[in-house]
mmCIF file of the N, C-alpha and C atoms, coordinates in Angstrom:
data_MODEL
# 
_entry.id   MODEL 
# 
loop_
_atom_site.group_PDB 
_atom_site.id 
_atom_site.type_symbol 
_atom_site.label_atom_id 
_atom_site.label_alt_id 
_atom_site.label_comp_id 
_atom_site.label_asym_id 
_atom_site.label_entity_id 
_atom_site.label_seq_id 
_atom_site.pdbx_PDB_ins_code 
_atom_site.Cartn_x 
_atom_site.Cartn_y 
_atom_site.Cartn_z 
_atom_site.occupancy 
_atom_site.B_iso_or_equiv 
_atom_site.pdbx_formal_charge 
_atom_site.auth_seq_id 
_atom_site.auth_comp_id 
_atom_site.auth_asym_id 
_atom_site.auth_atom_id 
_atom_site.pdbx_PDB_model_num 
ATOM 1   N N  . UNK A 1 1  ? 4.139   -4.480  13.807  1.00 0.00 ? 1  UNK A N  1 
ATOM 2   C CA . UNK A 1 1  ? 2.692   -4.482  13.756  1.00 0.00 ? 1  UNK A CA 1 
ATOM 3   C C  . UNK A 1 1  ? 2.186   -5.908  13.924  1.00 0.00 ? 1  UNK A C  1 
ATOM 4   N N  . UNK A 1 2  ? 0.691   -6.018  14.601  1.00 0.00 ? 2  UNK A N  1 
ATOM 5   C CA . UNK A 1 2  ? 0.433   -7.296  14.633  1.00 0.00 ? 2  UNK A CA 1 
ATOM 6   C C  . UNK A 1 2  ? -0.238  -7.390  13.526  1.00 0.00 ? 2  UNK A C  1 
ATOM 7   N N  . UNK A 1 3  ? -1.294  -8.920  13.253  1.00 0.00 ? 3  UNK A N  1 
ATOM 8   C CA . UNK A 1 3  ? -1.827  -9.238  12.241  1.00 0.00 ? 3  UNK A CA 1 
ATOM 9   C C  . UNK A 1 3  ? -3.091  -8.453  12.207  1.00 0.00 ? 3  UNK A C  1 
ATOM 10  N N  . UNK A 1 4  ? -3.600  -7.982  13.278  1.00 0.00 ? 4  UNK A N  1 
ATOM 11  C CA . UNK A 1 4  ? -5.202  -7.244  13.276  1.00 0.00 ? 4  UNK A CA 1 
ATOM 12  C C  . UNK A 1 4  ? -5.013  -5.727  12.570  1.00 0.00 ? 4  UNK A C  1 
ATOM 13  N N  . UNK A 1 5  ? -3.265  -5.053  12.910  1.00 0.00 ? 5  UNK A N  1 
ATOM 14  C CA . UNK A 1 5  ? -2.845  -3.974  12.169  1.00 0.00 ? 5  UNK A CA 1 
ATOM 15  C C  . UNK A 1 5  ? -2.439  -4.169  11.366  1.00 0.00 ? 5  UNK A C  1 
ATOM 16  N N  . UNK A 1 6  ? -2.438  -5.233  10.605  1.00 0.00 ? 6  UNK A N  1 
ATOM 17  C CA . UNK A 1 6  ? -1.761  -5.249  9.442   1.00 0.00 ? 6  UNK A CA 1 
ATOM 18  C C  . UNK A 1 6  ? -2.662  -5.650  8.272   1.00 0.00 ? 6  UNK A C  1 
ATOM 19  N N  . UNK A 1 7  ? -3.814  -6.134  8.792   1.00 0.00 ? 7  UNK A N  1 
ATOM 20  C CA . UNK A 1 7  ? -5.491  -6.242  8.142   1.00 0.00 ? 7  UNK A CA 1 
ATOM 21  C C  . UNK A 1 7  ? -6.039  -4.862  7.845   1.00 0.00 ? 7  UNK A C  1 
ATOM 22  N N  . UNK A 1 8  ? -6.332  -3.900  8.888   1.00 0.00 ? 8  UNK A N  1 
ATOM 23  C CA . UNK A 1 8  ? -6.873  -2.971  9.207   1.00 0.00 ? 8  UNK A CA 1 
ATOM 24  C C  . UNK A 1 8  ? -5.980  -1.936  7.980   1.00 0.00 ? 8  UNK A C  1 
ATOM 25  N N  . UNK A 1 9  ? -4.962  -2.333  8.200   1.00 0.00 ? 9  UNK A N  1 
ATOM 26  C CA . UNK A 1 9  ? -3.927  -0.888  7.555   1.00 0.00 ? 9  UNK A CA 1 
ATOM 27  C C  . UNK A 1 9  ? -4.153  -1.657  5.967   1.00 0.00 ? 9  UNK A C  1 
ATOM 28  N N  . UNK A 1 10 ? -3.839  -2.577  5.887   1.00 0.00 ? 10 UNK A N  1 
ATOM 29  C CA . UNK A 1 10 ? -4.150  -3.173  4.276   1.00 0.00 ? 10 UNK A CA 1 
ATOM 30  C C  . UNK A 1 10 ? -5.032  -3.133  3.199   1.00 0.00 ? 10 UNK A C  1 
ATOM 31  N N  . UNK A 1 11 ? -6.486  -3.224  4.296   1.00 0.00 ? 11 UNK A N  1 
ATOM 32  C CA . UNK A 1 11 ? -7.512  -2.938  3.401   1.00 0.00 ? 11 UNK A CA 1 
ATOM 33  C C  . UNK A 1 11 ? -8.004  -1.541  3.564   1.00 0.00 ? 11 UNK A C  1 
ATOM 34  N N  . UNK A 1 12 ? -7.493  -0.639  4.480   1.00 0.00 ? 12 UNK A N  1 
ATOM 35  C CA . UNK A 1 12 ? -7.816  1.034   3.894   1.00 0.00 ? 12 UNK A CA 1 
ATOM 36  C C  . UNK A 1 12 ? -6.601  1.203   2.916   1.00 0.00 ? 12 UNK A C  1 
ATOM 37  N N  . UNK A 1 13 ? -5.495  0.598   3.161   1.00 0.00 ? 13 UNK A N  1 
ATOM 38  C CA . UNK A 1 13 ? -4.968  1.073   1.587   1.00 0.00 ? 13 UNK A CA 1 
ATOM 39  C C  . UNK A 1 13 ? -5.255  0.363   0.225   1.00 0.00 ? 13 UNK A C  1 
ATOM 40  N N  . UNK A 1 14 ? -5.981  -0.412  0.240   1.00 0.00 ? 14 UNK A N  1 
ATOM 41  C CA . UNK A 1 14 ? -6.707  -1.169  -0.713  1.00 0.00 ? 14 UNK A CA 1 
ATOM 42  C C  . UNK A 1 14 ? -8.080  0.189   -0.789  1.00 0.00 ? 14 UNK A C  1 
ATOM 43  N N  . UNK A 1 15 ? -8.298  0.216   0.180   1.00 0.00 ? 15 UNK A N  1 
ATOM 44  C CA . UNK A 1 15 ? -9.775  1.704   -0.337  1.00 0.00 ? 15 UNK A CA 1 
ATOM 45  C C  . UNK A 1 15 ? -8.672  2.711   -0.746  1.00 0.00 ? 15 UNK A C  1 
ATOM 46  N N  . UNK A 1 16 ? -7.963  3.460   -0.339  1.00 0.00 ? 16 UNK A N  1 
ATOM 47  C CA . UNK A 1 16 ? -7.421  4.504   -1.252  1.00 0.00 ? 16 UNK A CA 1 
ATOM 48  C C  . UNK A 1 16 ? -6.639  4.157   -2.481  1.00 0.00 ? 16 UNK A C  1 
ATOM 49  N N  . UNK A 1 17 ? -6.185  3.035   -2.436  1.00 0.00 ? 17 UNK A N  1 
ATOM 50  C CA . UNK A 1 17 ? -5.504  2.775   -3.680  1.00 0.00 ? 17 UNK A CA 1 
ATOM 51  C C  . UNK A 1 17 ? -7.426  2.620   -4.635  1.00 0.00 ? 17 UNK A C  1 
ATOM 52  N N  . UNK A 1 18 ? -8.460  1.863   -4.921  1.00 0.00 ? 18 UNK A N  1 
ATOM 53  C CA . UNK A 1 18 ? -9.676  2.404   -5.682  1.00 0.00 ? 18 UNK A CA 1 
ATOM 54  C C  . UNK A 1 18 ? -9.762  3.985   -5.276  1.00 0.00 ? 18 UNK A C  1 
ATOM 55  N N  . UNK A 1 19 ? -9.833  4.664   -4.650  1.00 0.00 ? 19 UNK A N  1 
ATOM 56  C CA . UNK A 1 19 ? -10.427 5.530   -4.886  1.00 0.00 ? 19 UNK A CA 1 
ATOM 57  C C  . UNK A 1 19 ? -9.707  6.445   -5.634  1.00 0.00 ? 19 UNK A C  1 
ATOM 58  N N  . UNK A 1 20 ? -8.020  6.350   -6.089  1.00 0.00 ? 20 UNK A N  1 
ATOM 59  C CA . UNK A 1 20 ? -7.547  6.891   -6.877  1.00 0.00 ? 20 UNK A CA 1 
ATOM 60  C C  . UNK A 1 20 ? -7.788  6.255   -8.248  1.00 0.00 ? 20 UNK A C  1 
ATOM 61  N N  . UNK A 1 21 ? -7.850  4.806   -8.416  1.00 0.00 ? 21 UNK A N  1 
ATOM 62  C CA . UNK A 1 21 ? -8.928  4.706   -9.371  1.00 0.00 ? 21 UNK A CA 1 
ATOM 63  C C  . UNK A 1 21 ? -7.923  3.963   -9.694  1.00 0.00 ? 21 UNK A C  1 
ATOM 64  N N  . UNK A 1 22 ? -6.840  3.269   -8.964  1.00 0.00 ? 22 UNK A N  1 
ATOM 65  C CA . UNK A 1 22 ? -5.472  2.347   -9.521  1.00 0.00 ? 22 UNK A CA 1 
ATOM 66  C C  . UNK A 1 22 ? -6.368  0.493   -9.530  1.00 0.00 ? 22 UNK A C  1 
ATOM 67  N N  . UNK A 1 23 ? -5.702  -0.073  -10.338 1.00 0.00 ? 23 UNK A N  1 
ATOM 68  C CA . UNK A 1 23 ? -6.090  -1.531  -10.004 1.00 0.00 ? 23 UNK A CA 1 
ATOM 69  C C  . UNK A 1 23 ? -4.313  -1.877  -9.219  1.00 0.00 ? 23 UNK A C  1 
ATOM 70  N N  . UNK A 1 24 ? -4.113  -3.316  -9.023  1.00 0.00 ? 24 UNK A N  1 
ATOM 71  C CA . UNK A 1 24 ? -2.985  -3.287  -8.164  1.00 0.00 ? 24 UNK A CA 1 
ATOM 72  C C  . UNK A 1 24 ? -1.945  -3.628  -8.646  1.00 0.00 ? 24 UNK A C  1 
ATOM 73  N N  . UNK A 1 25 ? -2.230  -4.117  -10.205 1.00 0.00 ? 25 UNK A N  1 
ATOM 74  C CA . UNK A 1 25 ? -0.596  -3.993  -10.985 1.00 0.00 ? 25 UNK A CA 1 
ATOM 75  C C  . UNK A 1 25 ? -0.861  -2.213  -11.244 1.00 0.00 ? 25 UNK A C  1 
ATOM 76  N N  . UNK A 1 26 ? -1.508  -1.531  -11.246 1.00 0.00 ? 26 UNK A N  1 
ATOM 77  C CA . UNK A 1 26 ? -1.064  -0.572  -11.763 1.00 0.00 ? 26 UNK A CA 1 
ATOM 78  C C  . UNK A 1 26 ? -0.050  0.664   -10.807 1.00 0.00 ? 26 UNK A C  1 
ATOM 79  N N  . UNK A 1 27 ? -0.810  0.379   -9.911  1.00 0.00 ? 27 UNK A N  1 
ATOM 80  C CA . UNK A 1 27 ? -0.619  0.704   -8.255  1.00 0.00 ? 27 UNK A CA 1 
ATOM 81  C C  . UNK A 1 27 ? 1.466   0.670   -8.478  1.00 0.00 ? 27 UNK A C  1 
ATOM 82  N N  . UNK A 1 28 ? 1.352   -1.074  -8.711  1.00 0.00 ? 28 UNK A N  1 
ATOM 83  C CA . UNK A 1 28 ? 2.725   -1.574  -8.520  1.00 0.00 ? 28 UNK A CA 1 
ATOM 84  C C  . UNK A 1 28 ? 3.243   -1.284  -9.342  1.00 0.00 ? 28 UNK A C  1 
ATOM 85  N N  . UNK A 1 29 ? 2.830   -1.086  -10.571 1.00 0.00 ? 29 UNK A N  1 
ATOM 86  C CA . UNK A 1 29 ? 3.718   -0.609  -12.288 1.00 0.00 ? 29 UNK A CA 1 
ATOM 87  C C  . UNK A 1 29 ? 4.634   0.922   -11.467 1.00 0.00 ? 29 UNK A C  1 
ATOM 88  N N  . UNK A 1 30 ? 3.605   1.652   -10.650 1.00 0.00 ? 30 UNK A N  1 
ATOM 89  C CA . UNK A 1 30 ? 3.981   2.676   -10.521 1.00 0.00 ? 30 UNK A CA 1 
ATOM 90  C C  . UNK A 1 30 ? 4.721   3.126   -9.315  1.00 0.00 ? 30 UNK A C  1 
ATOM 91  N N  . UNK A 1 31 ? 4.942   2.337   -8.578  1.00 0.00 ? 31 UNK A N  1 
ATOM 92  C CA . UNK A 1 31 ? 5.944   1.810   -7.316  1.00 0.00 ? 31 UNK A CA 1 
ATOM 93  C C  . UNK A 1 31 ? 6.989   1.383   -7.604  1.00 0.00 ? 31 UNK A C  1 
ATOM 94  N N  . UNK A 1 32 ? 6.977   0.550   -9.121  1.00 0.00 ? 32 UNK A N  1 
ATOM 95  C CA . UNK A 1 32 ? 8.183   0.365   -9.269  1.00 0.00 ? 32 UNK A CA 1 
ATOM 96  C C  . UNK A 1 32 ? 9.113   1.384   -10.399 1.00 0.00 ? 32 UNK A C  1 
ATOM 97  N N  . UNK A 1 33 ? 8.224   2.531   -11.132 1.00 0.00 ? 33 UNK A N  1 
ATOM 98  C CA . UNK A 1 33 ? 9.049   3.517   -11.756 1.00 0.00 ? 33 UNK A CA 1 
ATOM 99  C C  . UNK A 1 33 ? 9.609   4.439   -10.435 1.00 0.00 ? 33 UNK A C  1 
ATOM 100 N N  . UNK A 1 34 ? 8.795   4.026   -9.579  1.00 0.00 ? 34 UNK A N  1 
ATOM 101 C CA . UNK A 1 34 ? 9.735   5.173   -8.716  1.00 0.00 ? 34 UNK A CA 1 
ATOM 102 C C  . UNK A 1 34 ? 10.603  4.923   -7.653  1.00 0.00 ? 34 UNK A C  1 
ATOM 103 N N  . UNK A 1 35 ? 10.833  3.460   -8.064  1.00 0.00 ? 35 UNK A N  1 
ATOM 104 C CA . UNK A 1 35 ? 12.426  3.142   -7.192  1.00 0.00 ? 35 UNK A CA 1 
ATOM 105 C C  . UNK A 1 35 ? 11.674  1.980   -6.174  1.00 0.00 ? 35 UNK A C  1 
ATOM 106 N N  . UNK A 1 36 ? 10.602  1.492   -5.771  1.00 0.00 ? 36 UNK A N  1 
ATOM 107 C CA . UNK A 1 36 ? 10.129  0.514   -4.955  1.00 0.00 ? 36 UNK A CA 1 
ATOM 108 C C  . UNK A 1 36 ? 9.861   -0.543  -5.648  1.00 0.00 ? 36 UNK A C  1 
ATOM 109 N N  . UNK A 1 37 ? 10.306  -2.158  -5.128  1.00 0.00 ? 37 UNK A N  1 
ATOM 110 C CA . UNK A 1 37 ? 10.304  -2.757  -6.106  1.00 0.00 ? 37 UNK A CA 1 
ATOM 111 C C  . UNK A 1 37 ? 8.983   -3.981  -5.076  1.00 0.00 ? 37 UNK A C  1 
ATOM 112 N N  . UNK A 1 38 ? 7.657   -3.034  -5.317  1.00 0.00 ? 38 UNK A N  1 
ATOM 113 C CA . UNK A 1 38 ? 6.706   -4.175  -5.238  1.00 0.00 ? 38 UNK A CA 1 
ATOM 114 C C  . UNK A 1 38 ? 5.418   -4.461  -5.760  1.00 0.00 ? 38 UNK A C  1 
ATOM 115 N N  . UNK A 1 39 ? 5.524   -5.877  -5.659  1.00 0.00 ? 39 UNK A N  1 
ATOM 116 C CA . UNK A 1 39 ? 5.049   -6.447  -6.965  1.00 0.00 ? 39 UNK A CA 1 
ATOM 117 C C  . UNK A 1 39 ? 3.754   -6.287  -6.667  1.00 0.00 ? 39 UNK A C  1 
ATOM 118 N N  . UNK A 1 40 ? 2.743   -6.819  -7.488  1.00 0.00 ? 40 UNK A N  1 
ATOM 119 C CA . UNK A 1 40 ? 1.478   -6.910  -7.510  1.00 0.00 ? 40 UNK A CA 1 
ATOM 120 C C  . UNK A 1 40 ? 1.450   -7.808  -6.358  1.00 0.00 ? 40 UNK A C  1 
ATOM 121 N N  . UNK A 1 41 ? 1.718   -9.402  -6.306  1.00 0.00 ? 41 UNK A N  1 
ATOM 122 C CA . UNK A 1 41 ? 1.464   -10.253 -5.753  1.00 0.00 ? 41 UNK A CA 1 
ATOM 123 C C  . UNK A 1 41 ? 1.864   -9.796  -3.986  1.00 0.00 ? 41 UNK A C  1 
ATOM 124 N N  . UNK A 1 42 ? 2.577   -9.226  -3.693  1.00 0.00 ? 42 UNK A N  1 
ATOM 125 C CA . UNK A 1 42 ? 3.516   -8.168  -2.903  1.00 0.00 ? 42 UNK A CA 1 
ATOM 126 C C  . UNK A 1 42 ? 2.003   -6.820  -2.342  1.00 0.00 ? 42 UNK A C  1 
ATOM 127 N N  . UNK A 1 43 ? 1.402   -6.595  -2.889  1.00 0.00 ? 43 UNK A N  1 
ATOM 128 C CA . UNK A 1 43 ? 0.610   -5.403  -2.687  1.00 0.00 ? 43 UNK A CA 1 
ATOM 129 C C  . UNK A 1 43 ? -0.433  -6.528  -2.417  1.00 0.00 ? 43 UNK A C  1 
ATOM 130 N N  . UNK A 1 44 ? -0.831  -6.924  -2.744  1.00 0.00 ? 44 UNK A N  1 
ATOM 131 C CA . UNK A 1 44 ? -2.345  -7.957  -2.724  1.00 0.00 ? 44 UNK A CA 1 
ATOM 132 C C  . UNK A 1 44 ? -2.042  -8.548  -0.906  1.00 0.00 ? 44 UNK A C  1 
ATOM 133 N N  . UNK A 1 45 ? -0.915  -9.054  -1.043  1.00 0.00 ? 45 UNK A N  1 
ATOM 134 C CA . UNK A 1 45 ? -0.682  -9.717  0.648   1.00 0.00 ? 45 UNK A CA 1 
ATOM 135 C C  . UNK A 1 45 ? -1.008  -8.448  1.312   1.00 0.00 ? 45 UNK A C  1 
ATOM 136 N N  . UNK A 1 46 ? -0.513  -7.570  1.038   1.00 0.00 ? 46 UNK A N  1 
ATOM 137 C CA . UNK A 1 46 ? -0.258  -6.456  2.064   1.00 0.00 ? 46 UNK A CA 1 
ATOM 138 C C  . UNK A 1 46 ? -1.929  -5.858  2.691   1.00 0.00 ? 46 UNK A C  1 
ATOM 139 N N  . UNK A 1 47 ? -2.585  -5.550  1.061   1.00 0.00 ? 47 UNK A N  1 
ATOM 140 C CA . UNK A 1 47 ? -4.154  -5.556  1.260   1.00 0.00 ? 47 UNK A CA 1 
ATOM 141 C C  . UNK A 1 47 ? -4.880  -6.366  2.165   1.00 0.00 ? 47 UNK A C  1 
ATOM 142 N N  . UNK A 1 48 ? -4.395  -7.840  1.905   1.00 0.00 ? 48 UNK A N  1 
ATOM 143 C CA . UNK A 1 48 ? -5.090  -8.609  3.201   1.00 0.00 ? 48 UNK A CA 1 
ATOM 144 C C  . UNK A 1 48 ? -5.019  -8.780  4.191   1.00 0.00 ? 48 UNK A C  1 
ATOM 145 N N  . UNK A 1 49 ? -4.017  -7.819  5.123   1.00 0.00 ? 49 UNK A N  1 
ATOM 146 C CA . UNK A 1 49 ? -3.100  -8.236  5.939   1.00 0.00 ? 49 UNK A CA 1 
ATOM 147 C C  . UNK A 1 49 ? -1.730  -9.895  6.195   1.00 0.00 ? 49 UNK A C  1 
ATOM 148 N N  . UNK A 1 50 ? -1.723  -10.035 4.683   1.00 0.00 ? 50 UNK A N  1 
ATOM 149 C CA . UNK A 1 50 ? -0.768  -11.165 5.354   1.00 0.00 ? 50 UNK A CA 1 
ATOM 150 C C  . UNK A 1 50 ? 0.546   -11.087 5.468   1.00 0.00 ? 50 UNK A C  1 
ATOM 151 N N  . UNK A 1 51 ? 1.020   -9.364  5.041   1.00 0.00 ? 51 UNK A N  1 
ATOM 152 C CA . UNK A 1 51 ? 2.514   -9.264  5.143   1.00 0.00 ? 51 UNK A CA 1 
ATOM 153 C C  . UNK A 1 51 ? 2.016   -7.614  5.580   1.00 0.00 ? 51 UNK A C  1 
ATOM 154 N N  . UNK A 1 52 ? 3.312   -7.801  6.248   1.00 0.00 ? 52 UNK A N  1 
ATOM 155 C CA . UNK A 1 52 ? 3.270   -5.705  6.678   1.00 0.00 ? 52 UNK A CA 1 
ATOM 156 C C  . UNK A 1 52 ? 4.042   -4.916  5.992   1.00 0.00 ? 52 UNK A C  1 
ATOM 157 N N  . UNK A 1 53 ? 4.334   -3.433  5.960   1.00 0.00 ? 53 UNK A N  1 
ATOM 158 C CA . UNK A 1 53 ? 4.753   -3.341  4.972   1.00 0.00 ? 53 UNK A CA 1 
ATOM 159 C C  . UNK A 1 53 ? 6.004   -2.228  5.369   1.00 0.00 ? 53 UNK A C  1 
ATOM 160 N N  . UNK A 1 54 ? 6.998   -2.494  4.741   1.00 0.00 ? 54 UNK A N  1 
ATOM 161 C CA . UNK A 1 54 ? 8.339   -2.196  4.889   1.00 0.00 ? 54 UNK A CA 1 
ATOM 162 C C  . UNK A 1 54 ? 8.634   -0.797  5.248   1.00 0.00 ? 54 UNK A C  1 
ATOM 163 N N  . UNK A 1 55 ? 9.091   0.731   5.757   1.00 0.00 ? 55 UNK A N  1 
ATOM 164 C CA . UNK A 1 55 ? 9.304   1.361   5.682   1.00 0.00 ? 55 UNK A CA 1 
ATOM 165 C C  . UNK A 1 55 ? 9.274   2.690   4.475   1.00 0.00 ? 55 UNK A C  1 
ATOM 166 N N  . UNK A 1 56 ? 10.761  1.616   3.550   1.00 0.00 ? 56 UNK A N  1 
ATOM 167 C CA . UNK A 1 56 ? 10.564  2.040   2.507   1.00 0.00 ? 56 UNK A CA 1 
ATOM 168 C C  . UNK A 1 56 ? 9.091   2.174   1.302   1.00 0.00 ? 56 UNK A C  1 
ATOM 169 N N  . UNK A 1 57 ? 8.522   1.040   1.811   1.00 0.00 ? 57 UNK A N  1 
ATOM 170 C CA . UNK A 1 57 ? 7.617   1.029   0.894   1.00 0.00 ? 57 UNK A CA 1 
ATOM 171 C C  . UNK A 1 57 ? 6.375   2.262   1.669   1.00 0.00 ? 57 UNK A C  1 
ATOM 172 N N  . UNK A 1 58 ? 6.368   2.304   2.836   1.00 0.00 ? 58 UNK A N  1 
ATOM 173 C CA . UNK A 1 58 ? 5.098   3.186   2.958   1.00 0.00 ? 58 UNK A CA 1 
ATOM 174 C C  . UNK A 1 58 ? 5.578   4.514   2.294   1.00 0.00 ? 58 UNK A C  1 
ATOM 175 N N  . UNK A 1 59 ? 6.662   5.037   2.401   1.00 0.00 ? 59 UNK A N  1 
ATOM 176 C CA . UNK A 1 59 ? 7.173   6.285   2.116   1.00 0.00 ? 59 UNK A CA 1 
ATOM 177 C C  . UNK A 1 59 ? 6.972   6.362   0.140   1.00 0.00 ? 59 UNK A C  1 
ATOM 178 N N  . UNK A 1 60 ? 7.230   4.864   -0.384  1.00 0.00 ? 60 UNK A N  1 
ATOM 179 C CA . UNK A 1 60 ? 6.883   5.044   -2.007  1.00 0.00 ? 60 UNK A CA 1 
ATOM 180 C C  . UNK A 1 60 ? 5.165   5.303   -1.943  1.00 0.00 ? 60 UNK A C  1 
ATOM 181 N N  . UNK A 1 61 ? 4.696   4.524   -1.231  1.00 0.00 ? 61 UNK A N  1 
ATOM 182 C CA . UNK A 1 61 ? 3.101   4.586   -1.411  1.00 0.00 ? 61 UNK A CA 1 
ATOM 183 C C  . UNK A 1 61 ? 2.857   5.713   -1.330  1.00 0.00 ? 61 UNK A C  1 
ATOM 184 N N  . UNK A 1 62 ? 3.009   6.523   -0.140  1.00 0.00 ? 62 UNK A N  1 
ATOM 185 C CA . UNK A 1 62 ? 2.761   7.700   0.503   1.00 0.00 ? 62 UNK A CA 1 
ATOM 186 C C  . UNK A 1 62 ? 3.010   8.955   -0.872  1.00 0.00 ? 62 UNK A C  1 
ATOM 187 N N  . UNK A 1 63 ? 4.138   8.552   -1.438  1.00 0.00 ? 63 UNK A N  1 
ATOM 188 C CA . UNK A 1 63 ? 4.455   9.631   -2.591  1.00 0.00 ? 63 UNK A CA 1 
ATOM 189 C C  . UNK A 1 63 ? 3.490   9.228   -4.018  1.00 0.00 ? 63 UNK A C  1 
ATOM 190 N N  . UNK A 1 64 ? 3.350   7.931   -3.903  1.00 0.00 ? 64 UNK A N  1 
ATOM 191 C CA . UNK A 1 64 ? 2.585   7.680   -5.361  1.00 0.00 ? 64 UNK A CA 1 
ATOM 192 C C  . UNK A 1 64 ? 1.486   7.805   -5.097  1.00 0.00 ? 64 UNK A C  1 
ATOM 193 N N  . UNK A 1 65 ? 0.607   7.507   -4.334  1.00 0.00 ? 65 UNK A N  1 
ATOM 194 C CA . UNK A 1 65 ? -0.415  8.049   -3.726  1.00 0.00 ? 65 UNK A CA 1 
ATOM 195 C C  . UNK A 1 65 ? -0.673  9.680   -3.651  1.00 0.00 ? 65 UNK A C  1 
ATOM 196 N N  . UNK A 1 66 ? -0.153  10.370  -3.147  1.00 0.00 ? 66 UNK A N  1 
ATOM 197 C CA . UNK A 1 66 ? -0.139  11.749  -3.167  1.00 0.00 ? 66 UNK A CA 1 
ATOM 198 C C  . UNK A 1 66 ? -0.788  11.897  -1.673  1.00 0.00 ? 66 UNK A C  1 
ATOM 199 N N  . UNK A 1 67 ? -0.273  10.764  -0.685  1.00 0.00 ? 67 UNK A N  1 
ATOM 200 C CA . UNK A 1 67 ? -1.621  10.826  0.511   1.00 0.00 ? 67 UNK A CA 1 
ATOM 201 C C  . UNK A 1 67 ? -0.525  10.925  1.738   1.00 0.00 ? 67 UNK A C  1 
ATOM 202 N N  . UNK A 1 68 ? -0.932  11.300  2.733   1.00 0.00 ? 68 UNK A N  1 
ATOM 203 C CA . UNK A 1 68 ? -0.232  11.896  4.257   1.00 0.00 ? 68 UNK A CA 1 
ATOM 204 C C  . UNK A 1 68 ? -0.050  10.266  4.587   1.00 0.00 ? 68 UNK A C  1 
ATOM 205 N N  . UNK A 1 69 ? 1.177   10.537  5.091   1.00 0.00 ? 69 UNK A N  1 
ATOM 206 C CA . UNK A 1 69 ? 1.595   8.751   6.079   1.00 0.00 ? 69 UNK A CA 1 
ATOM 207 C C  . UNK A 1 69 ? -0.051  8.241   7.331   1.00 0.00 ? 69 UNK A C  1 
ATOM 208 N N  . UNK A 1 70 ? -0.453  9.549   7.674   1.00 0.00 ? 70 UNK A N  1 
ATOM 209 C CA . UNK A 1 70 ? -1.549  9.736   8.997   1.00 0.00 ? 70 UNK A CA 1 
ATOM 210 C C  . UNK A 1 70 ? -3.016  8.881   7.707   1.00 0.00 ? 70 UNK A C  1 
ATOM 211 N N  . UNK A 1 71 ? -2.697  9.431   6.635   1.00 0.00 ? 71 UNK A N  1 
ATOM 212 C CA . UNK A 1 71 ? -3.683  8.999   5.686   1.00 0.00 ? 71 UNK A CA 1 
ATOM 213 C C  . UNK A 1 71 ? -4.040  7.434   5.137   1.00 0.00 ? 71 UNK A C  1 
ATOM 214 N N  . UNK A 1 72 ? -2.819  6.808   5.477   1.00 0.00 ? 72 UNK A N  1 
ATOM 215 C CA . UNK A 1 72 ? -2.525  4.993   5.214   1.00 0.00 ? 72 UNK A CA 1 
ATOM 216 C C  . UNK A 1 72 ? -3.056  4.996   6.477   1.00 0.00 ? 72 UNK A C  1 
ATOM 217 N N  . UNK A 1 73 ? -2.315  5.195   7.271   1.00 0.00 ? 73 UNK A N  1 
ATOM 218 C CA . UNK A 1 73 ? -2.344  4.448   8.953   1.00 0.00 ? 73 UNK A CA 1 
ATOM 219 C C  . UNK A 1 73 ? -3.605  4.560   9.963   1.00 0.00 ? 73 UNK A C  1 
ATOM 220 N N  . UNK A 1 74 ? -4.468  5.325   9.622   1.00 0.00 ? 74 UNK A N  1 
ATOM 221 C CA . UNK A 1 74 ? -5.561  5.948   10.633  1.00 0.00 ? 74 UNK A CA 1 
ATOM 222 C C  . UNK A 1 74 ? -6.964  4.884   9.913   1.00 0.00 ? 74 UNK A C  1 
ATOM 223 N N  . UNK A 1 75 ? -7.293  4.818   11.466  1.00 0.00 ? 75 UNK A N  1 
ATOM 224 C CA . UNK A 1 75 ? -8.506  3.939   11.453  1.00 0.00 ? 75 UNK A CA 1 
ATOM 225 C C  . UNK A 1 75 ? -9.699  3.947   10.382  1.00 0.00 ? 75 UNK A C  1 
# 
């Protein structure tokens, strides 16, 4: 992904992560009971686009979230 997708994809998962009503240690408290080990500081880059985000980790989000992969990724 470039940096404009990796902005774009960061801060809609920054809107669904509020609209489940998580702050972003909590987000991460709960990423990491379920086997993903990322951190707050780790989720915050990702929100801004300054890091992209790993495989594994969309698939933890995707489950802690309760949200479709199409649901992170779409415009």
């Amino acid at each position: 992904m470039n940096g404009e997708e990796n902005k774009r994809i960061g801060q809609h998962l920054g809107e669904l992560r509020r609209q489940r009503g998580f702050t972003q240690e909590q987000l991460s408290a709960k990423l990491q009971v379920a086997g993903c080990d990322l951190t707050r500081s780790a989720l915050a880059k990702i929100e801004v686009g300054q890091r992209s985000i790993y495989p594994d980790e969309l698939k933890a989000l995707k489950d802690v979230l309760q949200i479709s992969y199409e649901e992170i990724l779409e415009d």
